[in-house]
N, C-alpha and C positions, 0 to 999 in steps of 0.2 A: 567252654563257651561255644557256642553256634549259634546260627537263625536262618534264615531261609536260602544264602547261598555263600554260607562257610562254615566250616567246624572247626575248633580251635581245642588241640591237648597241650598239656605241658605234663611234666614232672623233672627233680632231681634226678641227675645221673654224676654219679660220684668218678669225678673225672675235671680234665683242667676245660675251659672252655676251648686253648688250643688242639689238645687230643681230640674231642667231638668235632672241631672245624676241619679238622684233618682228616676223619671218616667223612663228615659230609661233602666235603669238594674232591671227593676220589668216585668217579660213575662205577668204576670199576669194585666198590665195595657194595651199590647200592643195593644189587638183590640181596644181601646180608641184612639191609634196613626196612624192607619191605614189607610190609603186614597184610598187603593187600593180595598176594600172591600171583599179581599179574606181571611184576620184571624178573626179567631170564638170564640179563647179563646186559653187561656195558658195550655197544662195537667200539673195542679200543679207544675211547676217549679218553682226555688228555685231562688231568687235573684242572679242575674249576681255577681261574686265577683272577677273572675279571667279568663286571658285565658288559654285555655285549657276545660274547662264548656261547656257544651251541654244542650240547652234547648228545651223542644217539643211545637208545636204549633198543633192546631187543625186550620184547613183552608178548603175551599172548593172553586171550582171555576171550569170551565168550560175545562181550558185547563188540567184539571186531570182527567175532567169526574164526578166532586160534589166533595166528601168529602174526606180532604186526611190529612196525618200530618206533618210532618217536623221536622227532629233534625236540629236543628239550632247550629252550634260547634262555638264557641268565638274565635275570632282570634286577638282581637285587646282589649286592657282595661289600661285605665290610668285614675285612679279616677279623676271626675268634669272635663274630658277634651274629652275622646274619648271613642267608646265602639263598636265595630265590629262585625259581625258575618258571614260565610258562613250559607247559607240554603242550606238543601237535603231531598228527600222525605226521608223518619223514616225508620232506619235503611241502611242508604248507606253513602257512604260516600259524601261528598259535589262534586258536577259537577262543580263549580266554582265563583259562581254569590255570590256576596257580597256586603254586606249590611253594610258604614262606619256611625258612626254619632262621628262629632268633635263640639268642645266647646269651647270657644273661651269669656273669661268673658267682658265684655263691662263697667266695673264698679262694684258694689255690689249687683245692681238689674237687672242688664241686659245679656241677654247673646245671644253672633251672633251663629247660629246651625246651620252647615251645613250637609248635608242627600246628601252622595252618593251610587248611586247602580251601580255596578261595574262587569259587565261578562266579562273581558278581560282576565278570565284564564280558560273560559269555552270553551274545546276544541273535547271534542267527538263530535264527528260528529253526532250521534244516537242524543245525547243531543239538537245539534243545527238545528237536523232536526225536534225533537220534540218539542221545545221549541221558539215560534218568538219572539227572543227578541228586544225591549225590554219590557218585560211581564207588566211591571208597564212602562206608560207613564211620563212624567215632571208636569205635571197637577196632578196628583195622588200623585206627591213626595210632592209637593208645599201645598197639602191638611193636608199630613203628619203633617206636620209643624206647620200649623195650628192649628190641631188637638191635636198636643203636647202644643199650647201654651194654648189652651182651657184646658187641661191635668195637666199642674202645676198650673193652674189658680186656679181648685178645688178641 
């Protein structure tokens, strides 16, 4: 699903929903889930536990001009089911694009993961002149995915 300022993938990954909840609140695994291939690594951040939690990312990409960071602030956590975050460049506060992942158990060993990225509260105008979103394409979410199931695999 998408429309003009979210994309939304899902698919089964044959795993508990605890082992995917456990990849995703680790920063430290994230450039392993990444499809987009702008994260470089986690700066030592601390296992997701709560929202409220702010974690940094090291990223680099073109539309920042190379190397840049990111506090990433927790907006959504509900252990083995959901785990949320706005992104902002490090030190600002979030411009509004957000990053959902829900969990949804299929059984014991299976779990449906949906991955939405979501700019519908991103309203400066400076922001949306700088920024075309949507920065990450559906081909890139759908890799995510992937890359997660490759991710609990090992």
């Amino acid at each position: 699903m998408s429309d003009d300022t979210s994309i939304t993938v899902s698919r089964t990954i044959d795993a508990s929903t605890q082992d995917v909840f456990d990849v995703l609140t680790r920063p430290d695994r994230h450039v392993e889930l990444d499809g987009s291939g702008f994260v470089q690594g986690d700066e030592k951040s601390d296992r997701i536990t709560a929202t409220g939690q702010t974690f940094t990312m090291n990223m680099s990409g073109p539309h920042m001009g190379g190397d840049y960071q990111t506090d990433n602030h927790v907006t959504g956590f509900d252990p083995n089911h959901l785990v949320a975050w706005q992104t902002a460049p490090a030190g600002q506060e979030p411009p509004g694009w957000e990053w959902v992942w829900r969990l949804q158990a299929e059984g014991s060993d299976a779990t449906e993961v949906t991955l939405t990225y979501d700019w519908s509260k991103v309203t400066d105008p400076e922001v949306l002149k700088q920024v075309s979103f949507p920065l990450v394409e559906r081909a890139q979410l759908e890799d995510s995915l992937d890359k997660l199931a490759a991710a609990v695999s090992s």
